[in-house]
C-alpha positions as CSV (number, residue, x, y, z in Angstrom):
1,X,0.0,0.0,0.0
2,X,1.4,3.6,-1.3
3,X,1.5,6.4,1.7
4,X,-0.8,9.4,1.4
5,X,1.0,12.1,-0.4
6,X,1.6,15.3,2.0
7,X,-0.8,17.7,-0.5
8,X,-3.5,15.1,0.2
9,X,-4.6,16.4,3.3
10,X,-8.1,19.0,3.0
11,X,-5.9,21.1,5.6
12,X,-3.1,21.5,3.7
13,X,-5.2,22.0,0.1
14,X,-7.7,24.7,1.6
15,X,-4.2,26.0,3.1
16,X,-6.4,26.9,6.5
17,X,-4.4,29.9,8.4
18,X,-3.2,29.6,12.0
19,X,-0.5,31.1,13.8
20,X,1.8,28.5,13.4
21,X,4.6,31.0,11.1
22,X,4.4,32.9,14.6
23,X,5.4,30.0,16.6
24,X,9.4,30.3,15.8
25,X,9.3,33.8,17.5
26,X,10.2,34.4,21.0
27,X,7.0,36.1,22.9
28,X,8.6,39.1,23.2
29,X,8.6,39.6,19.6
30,X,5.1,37.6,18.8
31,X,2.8,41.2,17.8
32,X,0.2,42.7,19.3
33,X,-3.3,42.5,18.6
34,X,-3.0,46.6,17.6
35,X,-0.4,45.4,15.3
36,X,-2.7,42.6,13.4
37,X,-5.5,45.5,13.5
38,X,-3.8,48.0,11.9
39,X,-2.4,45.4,8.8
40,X,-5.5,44.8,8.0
41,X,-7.2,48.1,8.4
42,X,-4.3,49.6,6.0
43,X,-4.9,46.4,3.4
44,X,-1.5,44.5,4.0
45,X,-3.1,41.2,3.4
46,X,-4.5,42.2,0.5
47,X,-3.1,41.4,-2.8
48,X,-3.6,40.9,-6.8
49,X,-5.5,38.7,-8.9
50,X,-2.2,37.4,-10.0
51,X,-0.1,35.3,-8.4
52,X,4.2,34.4,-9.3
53,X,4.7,30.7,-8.4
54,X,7.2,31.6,-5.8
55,X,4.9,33.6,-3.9
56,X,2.7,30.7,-3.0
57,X,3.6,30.0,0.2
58,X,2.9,33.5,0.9
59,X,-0.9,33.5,-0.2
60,X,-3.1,32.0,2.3
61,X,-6.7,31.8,0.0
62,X,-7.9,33.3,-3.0
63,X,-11.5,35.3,-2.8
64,X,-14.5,34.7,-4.8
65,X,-13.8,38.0,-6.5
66,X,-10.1,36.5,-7.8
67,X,-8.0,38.6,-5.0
68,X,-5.2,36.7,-3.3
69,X,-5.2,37.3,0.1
70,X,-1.7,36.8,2.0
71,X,-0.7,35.6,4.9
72,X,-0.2,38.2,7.5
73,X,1.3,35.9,10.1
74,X,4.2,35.2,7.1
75,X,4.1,38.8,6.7
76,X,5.2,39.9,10.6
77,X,7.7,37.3,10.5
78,X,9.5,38.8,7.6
79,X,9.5,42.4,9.1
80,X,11.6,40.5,12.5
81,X,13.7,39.1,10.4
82,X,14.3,42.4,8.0
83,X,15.0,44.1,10.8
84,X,17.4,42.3,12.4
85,X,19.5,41.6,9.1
86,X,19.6,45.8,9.4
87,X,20.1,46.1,12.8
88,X,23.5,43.9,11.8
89,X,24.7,46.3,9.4
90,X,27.4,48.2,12.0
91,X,27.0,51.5,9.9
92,X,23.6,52.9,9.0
93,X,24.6,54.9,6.4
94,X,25.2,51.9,4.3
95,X,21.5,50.7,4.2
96,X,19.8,52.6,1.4
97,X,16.3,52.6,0.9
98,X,14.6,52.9,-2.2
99,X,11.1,53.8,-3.8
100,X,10.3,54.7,-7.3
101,X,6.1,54.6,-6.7
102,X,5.0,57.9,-5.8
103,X,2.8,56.4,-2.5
104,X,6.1,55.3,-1.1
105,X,8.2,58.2,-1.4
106,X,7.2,59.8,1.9
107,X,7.8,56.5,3.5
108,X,10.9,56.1,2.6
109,X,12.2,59.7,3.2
110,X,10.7,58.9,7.1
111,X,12.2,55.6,7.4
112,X,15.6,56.9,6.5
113,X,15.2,59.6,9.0
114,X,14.4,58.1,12.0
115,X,16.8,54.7,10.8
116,X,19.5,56.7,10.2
117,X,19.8,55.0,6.9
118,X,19.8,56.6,3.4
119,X,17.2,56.9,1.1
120,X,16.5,57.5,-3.2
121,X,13.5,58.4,-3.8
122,X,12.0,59.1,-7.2
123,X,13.4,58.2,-10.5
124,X,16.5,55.6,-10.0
125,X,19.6,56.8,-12.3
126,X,20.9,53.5,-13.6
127,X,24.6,52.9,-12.8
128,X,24.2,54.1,-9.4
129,X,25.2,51.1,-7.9
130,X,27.9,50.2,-11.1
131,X,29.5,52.9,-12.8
132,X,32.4,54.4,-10.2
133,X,32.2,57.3,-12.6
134,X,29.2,59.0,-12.0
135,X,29.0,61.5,-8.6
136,X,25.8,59.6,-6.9
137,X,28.0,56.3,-7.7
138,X,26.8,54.6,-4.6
139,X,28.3,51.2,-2.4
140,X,25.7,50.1,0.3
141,X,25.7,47.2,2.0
142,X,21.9,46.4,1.8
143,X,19.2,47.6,0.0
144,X,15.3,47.9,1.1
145,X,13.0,48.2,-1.9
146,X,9.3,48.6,-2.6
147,X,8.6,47.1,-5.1
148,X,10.2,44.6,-7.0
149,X,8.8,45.3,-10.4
150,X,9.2,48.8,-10.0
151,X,12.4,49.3,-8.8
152,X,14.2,46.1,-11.0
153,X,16.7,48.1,-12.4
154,X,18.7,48.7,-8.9
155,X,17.7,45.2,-8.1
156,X,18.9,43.7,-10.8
157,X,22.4,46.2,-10.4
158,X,22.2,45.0,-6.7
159,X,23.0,41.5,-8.1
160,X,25.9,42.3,-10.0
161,X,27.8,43.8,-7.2
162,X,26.4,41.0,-4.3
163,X,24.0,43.5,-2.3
164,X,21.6,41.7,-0.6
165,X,18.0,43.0,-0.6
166,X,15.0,43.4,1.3
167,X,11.8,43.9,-1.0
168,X,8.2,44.2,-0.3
169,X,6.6,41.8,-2.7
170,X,2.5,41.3,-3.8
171,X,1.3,38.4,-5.0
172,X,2.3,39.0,-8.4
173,X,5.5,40.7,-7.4
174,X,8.8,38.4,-9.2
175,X,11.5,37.3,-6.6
176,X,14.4,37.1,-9.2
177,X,17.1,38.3,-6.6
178,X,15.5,38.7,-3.6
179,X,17.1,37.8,-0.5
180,X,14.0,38.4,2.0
181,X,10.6,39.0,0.7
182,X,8.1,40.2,3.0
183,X,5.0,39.5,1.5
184,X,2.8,42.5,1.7
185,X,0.5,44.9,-0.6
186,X,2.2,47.2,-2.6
187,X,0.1,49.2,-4.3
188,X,-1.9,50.9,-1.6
189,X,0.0,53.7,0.2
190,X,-2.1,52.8,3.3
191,X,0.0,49.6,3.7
192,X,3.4,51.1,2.1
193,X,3.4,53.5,4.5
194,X,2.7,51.0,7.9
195,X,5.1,49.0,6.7
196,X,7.1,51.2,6.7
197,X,6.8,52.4,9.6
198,X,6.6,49.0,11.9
199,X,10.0,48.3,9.8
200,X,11.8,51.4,11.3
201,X,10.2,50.7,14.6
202,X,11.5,47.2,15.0
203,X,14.9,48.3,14.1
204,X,14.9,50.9,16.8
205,X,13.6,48.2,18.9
206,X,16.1,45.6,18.3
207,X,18.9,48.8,19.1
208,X,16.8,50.0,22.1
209,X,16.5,53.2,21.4
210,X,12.6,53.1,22.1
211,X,11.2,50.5,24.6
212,X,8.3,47.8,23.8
213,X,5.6,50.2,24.5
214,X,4.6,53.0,22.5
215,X,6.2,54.8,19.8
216,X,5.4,58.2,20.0
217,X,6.0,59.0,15.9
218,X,2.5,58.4,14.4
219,X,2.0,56.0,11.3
220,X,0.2,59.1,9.4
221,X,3.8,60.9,8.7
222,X,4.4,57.9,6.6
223,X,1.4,58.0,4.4
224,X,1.5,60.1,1.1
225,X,0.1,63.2,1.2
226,X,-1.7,64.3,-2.4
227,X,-0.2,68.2,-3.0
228,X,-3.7,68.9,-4.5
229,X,-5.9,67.9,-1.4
230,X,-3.2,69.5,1.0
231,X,-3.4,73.1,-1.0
232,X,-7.1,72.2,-0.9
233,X,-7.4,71.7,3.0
234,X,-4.6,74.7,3.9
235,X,-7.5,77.1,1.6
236,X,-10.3,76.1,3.9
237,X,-8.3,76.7,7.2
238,X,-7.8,79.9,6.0
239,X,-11.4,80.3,4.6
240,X,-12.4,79.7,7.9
241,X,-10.4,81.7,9.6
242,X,-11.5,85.0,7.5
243,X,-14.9,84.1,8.8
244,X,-13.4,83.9,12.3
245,X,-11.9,87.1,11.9
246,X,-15.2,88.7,10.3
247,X,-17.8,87.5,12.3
248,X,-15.6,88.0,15.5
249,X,-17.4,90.7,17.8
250,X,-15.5,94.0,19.3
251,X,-13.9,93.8,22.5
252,X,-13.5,97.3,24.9
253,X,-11.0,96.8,27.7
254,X,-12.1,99.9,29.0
255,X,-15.9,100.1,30.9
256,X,-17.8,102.3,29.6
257,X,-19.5,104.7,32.6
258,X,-23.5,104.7,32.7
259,X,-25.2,108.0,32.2
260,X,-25.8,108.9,35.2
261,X,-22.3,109.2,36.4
262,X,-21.0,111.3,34.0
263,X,-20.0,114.7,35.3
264,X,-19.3,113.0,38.5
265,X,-16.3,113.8,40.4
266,X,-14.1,111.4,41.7
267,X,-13.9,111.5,45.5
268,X,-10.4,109.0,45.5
269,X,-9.1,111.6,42.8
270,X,-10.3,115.0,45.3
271,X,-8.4,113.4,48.3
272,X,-5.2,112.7,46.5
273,X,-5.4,117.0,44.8
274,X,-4.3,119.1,47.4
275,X,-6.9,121.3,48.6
276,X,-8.0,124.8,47.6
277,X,-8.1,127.6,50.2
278,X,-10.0,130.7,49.1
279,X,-10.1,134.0,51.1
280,X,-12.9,134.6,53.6
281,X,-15.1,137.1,51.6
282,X,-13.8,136.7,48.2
283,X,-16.1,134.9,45.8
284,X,-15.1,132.2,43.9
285,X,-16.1,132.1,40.5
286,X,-15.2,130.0,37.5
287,X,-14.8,130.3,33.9
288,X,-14.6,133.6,32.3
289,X,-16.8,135.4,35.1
290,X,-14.1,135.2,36.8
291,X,-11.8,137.4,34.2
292,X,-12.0,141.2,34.4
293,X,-14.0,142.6,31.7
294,X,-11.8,145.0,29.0
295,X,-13.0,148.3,28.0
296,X,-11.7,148.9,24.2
297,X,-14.2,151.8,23.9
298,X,-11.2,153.9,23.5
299,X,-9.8,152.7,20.2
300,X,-6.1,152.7,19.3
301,X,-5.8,156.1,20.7
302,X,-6.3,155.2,23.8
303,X,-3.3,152.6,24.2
304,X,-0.9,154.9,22.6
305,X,0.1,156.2,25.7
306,X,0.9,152.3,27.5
307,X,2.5,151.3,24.4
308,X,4.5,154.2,23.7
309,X,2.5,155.5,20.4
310,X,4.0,159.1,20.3
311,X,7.8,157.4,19.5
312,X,6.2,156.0,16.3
């Protein structure tokens, strides 16, 4: 009697997920159920209606729709082991990530900045990694790319001068010269960017600069940010504020006295004036009454005398 094959099992055909790719971590580094949320709120496990026959042992089932769906426990995994192979590298400087799709630009700028690591985003200039003569000519140690398809040129320039690389790959994404794959969606800048992101925080991990805990750098400065909705949203801030500034009512600091005590005299004012003392039997009188009264019945003639006229 001939043994079973191994594919023979339903199990094993339906390819039924469990958390057995988590079982070869330690518990320290077996994720959070934040962690699981977030991958699939972002899309990680989402894939293509392709498939590359070396990315099926990263595709747990296939929808009625035609998506493959990957394995997210496969996809954690990868990220522990990413970043200790870059935790290894004694310099971070020689680590260089790369993005030529627009949705993983911002990503990659962050993840070199808080890595320490360096970064090409946009366009890749072929020979970078090759020709000595050119002034960006380039030697890192290991490479971290987005996507496999998309970037082929540096990963295929990688492989003539040994560089081993990291790349996030779909489920149609070709692993022609791909050291670790870490089977992810590429396409959505959702999942780019939180990959991204729990990429650079596993490597500070692993270094200790952060503790276990909380990460206080939020996923959102990873995501792309569309120049057109951000000019957008910056001219209804300051829509609104006009409106603020319009509708915004007149404030006095200074009270306003009531009618009736107009004319009032201040009795704190009065006791710090030093007082008047007025003659017994003189009258005091105010304002002009109290000016003598000119008589210029005379004319000129009559001043010539008090201002000297007969000199003139």
């Amino acid at each position: 009697q001939k043994p079973k094959a191994l594919h023979a099992s339903p199990l094993h055909r339906q390819n039924i997920p469990t958390m057995s790719a988590l079982t070869n971590l330690p518990e320290v580094l077996q994720p959070k159920d934040e962690d699981i949320q977030m991958m699939l709120s972002a899309g990680v496990h989402t894939g293509t209606r392709n498939s590359d026959s070396m990315m099926t042992e990263y595709i747990w089932r296939r929808r009625n729709d035609g998506i493959h769906i990957l394995n997210i426990g496969k996809t954690w995994e990868k990220i522990v082991l990413a970043a200790r192979i870059i935790v290894a590298i004694e310099n971070p400087e020689d680590v260089i990530a790369i993005s030529a799709r627009p949705y993983g630009m911002r990503a990659v700028l962050k993840f070199a900045n808080y890595t320490g690591s360096n970064s090409i985003a946009g366009r890749y200039t072929p020979g970078t990694f090759t020709n000595q003569i050119t002034k960006q000519f380039r030697e890192p140690r290991l490479l971290v790319v987005t996507d496999p398809r998309t970037d082929s040129q540096a990963v295929k320039e990688a492989s003539y001068v040994n560089i081993p690389v990291i790349a996030f790959c779909d489920s149609d994404s070709p692993l022609q010269h791909i050291d670790v794959a870490i089977p992810a969606n590429n396409k959505g800048k959702y999942s780019i960017g939180l990959m991204y992101w729990m990429l650079a925080r596993e490597v500070l991990r692993l270094r200790g600069t952060i503790s276990r805990q909380e990460w206080e750098v939020p996923v959102d400065l990873f995501f792309h940010r569309d120049p057109e909705e951000l000019k957008k949203t910056e001219d209804e801030q300051a829509a609104k504020l006009e409106e603020g500034v319009q509708a915004a009512p007149v404030e006095y600091s200074e009270e306003i006295p009531a009618v009736e005590d107009v004319g009032v005299v201040n009795p704190a004012l009065v006791a710090e004036t030093a007082p008047v003392v007025v003659a017994e039997g003189a009258e005091a009188t105010a304002g002009f009454e109290a000016a003598p009264a000119a008589d210029y019945s005379g004319g000129w003639d009559a001043d010539a005398g008090a201002t000297g006229g007969e000199q003139w």
